[in-house]
Structures are given as C-alpha cells and as structure tokens.
C-alpha positions as CSV (number, residue, x, y, z in Angstrom):
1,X,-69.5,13.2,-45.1
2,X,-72.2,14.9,-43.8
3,X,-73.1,15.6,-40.0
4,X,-75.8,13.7,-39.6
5,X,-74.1,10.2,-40.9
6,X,-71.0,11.5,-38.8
7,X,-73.0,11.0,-35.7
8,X,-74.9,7.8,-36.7
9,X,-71.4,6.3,-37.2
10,X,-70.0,7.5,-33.9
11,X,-73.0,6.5,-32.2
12,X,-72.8,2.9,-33.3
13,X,-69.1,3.1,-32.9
14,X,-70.0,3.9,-29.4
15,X,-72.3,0.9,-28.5
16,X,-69.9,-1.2,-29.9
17,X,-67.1,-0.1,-27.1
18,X,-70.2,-0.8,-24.7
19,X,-71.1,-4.0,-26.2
20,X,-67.7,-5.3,-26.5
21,X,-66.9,-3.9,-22.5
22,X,-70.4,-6.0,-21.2
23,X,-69.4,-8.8,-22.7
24,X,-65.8,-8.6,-20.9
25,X,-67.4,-7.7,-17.7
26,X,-70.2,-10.5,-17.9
27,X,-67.8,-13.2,-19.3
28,X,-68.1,-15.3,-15.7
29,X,-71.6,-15.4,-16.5
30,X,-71.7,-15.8,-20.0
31,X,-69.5,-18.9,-19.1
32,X,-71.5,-20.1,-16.9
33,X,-74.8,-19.8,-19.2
34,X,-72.6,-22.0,-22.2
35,X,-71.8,-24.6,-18.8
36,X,-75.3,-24.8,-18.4
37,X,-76.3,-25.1,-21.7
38,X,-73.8,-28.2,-21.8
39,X,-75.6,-29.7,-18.9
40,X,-78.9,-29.6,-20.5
41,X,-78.0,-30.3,-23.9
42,X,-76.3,-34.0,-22.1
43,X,-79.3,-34.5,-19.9
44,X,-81.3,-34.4,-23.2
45,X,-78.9,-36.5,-24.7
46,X,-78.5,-39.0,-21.5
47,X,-82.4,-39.4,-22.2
48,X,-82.8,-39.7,-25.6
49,X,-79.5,-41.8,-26.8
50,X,-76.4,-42.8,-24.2
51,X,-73.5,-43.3,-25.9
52,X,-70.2,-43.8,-24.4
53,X,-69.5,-40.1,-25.6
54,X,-72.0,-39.0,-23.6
55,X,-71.7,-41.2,-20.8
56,X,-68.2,-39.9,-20.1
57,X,-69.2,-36.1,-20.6
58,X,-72.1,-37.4,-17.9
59,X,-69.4,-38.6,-15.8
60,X,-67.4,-35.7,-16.1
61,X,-70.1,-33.1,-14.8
62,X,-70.9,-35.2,-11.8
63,X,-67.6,-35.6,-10.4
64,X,-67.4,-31.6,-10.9
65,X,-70.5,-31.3,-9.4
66,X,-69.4,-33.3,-6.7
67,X,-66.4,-31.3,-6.1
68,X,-68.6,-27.8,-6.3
69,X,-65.7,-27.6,-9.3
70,X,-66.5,-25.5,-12.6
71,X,-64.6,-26.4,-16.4
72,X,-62.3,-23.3,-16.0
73,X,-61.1,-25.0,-12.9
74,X,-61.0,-28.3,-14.2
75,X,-59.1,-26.9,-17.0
76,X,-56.3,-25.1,-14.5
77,X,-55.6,-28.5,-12.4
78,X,-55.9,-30.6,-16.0
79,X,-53.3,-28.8,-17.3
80,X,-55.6,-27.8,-20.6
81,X,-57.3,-24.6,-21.8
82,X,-60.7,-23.6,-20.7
83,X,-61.6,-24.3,-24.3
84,X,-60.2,-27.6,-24.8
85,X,-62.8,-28.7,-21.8
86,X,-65.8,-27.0,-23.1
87,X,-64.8,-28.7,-26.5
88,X,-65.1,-32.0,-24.8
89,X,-68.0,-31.6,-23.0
90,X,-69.8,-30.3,-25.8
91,X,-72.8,-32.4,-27.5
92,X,-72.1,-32.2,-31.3
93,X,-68.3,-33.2,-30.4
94,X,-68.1,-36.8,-31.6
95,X,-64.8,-38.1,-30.5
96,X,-62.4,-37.8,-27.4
97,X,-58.6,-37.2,-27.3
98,X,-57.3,-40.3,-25.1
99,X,-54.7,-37.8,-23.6
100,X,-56.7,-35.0,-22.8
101,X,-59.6,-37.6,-20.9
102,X,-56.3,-38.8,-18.8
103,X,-55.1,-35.4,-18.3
104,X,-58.9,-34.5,-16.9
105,X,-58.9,-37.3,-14.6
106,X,-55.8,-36.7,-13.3
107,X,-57.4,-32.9,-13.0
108,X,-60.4,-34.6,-11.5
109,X,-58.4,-36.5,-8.8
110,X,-59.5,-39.8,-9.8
111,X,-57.8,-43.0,-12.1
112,X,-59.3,-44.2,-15.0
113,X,-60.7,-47.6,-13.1
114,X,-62.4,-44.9,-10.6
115,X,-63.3,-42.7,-13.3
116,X,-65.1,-46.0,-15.4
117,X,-66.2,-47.5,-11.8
118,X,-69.7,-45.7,-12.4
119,X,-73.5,-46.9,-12.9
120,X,-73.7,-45.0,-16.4
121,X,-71.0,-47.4,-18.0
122,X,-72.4,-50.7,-16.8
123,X,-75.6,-49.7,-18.5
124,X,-74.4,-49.0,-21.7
125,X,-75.4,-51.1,-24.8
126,X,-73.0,-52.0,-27.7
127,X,-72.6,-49.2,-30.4
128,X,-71.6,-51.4,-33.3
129,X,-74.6,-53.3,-34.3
C-alpha cells in the first residue's frame, strides 16, 4: 500500500476516534435534542390527531415537566432503561406495555386514577368508529 493511501486511511481512522469521542462527550445533549424532538413531534401530534396514545405520552411530559424531571430520570425511579422510556414516548410507537405505564407512574409519583384524572382524557373521542 502506497504512502499516500496509508495516510488517507489513518486520517479517516483518526476522525473516527474524534467523531466517536464527541458523541460520548455530547451524549447529555444529544439526549436532550431526541427529548425535544419527542416533545414537538407530540405537540404536532396533540394538534393534528389525539389519540389515547398520544394523550398519555402528553400526560407523561407534563407531569415531568412539572417535576423539572427528564426520561433518564424517570427511567432510574421507574425501574426501566432510559430506552424503554424514550421508546414509549416516541410518536411512531403505536402501542403501550400495561406494566411498564404502571411502572412509570409509580416512577412518576402518582396512581393510575391521578395519572387518568387529566383534561386531555375527558376530551378524547372514541377510536373505534
């Protein structure tokens, strides 16, 4: 291999270690941009089509943002992974595991009846029409 190719591969090697280190050290952030995203993506969603999917994903973010609490936490005092939350707040996920919703509100600090005891589930209509 000549010199020349030598270096190019090195040099790419290289930005990979950098790459690969940036993303370690911005993870917190990166985090917090996929959090945000999930917020948006359900206020688009709250707007356009409320479903009791999205209503409870809805009703998740407020309590945490009532508690100043962010899904890694949530996940810690749930008892769940990080990813497990972020799975369930995410938009394209269609369905909920009963458990893991009971394990969040106990996470949350509130019962089911509390957890239902919101504005965004008197208002929804029937899904099977």
């Amino acid at each position: 291999m000549n010199d020349a190719v030598w270096d190019l591969r090195s040099l790419m090697e290289s930005h990979l270690i950098y790459a690969i280190a940036y993303i370690i050290a911005n993870l917190p952030n990166i985090r917090k941009c996929v959090y945000a995203s999930a917020i948006i993506s359900v206020d688009f969603l709250w707007v356009n089509n409320m479903n009791m999917k999205t209503a409870i994903v809805e009703r998740i973010l407020e309590i945490c943002k009532e508690r100043n609490m962010k899904p890694n936490e949530l996940a810690v005092r749930a008892g769940v992974t990080p990813s497990t939350v972020y799975s369930m707040l995410d938009p394209r996920r269609k369905d909920l595991s009963v458990t893991t919703f009971k394990k969040l509100c106990d996470g949350l600090g509130v019962s089911l009846v509390q957890f239902f005891d919101a504005g965004v589930f008197r208002e929804l209509e029937q899904e099977i029409k």
